[in-house]
C-alpha positions in Angstrom: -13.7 38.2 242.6 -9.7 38.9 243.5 -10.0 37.9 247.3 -13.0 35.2 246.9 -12.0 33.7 243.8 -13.8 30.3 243.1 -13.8 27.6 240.4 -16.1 29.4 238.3 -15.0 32.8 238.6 -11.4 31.9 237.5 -13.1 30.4 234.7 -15.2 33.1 233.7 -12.0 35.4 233.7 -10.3 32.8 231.9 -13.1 32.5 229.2 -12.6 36.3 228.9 -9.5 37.5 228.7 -7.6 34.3 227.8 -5.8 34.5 230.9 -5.5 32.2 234.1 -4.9 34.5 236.6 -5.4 38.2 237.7 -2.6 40.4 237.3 -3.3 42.1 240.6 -0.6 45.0 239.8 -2.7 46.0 236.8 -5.7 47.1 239.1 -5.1 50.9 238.5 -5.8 50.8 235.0 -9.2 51.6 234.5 -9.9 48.7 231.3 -8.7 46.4 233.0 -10.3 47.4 236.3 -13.2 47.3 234.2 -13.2 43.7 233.0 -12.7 42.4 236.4 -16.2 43.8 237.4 -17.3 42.3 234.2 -16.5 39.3 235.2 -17.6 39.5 238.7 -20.8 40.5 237.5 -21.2 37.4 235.2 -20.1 35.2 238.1 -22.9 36.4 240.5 -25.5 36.3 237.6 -24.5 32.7 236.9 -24.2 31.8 240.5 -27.9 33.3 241.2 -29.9 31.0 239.0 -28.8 28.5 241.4 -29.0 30.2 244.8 -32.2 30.8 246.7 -31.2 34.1 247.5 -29.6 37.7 246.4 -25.6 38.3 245.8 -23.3 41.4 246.1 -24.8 42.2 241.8 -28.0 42.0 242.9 -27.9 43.9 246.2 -25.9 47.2 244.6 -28.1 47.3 241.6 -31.1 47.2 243.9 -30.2 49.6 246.7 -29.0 51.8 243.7 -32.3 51.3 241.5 -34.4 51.8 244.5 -32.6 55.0 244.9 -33.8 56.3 241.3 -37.4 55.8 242.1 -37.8 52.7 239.6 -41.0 51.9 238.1 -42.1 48.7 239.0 -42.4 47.6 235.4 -39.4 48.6 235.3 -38.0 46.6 238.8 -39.5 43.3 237.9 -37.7 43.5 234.2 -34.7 43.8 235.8 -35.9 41.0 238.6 -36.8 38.7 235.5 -32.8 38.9 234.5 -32.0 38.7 238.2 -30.3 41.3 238.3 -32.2 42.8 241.1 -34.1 41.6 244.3 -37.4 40.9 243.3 -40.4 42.7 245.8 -41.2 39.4 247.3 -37.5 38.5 248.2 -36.5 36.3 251.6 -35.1 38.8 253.3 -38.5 41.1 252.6 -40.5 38.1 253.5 -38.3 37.7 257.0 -38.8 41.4 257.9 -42.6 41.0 257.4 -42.7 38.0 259.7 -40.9 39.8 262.5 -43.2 42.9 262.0 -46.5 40.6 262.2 -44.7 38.9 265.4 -43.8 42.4 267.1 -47.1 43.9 266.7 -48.9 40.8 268.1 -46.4 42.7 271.3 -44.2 41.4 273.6 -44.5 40.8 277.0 -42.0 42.4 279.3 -41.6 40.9 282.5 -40.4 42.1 285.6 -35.9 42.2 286.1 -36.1 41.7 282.1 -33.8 44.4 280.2 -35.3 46.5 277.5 -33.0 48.4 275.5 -33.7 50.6 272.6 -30.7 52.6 270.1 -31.3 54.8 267.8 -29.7 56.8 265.1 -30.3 58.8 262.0 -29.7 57.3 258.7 -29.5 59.1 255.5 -29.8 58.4 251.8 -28.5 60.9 249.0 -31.1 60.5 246.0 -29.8 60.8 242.7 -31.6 61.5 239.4 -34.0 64.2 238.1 -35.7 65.0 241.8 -32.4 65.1 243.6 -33.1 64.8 247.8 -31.9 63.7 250.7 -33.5 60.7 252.7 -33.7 60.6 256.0 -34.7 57.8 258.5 -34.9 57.4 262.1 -33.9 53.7 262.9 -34.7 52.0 266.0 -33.6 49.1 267.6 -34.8 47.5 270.4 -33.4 44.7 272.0 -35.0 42.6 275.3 -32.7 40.5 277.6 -34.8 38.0 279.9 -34.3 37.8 283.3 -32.7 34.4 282.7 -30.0 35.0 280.4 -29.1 37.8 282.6 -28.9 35.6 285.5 -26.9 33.4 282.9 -24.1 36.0 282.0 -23.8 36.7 286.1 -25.4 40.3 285.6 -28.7 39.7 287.5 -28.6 37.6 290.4 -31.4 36.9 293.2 -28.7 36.5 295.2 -28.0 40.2 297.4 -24.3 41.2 297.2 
């Protein structure tokens, strides 16, 4: 809210605390600290009944709900209020398309690049079943032959 401040967040801050601006030398204190997040808060949940899709709120409060092993009673009361993602958000909806797509396969063709990275990722679980998450992510990325003749990496030309 301090470094992106718009129209209606300076208004919500001014609605409630009475003041125009934010004192940024006043950050340390925790109350005040406090009411900053407040307000940031109320901006993205004011914001998101207008957007078509998720905000900083709703992002943290679903990676950290998601964390404590939510019911899903539970998930799509807090959806309903938008404060979380729902299950059937874009994003969700993106990564399903580009499953569907990748295991329909893709056709490597001969002086194309095929590059794959990978690293561990890990989750600390909090709650009554404490645990650690751990993932294996994998990305693999294919440069054609063309845009490698493009960039001047792969020629037909002999040097």
């Amino acid at each position: 809210i301090i470094k992106n401040q718009t129209i209606l967040s300076a208004c919500l801050y001014g609605l409630a605390t009475g003041t125009p601006n934010i004192p940024i030398n006043r950050m340390n204190e925790s109350d005040f600290k406090s009411g900053v997040l407040a307000t940031g808060a109320a901006h993205d949940l004011v914001l998101r009944c207008k957007t078509g899709w998720p905000l900083h709120l709703q992002f943290m409060f679903s990676d950290q709900l998601n964390r404590q092993n939510m019911t899903t009673s539970f998930h799509e009361v807090m959806s309903l209020f938008k404060l979380v993602m729902s299950r059937n958000c874009d994003d969700r909806k993106k990564c399903r398309e580009v499953c569907n797509y990748l295991r329909k396969g893709v056709k490597v063709r001969p002086r194309d690049m095929v590059i794959l990275n990978g690293d561990n990722v890990g989750f600390l679980k909090l709650g009554m079943n404490c645990s650690y998450d751990q993932w294996l992510l994998c990305v693999d990325i294919l440069i054609r032959a063309s845009r490698l003749q493009d960039i001047d990496i792969d020629t037909d030309e002999p040097k």
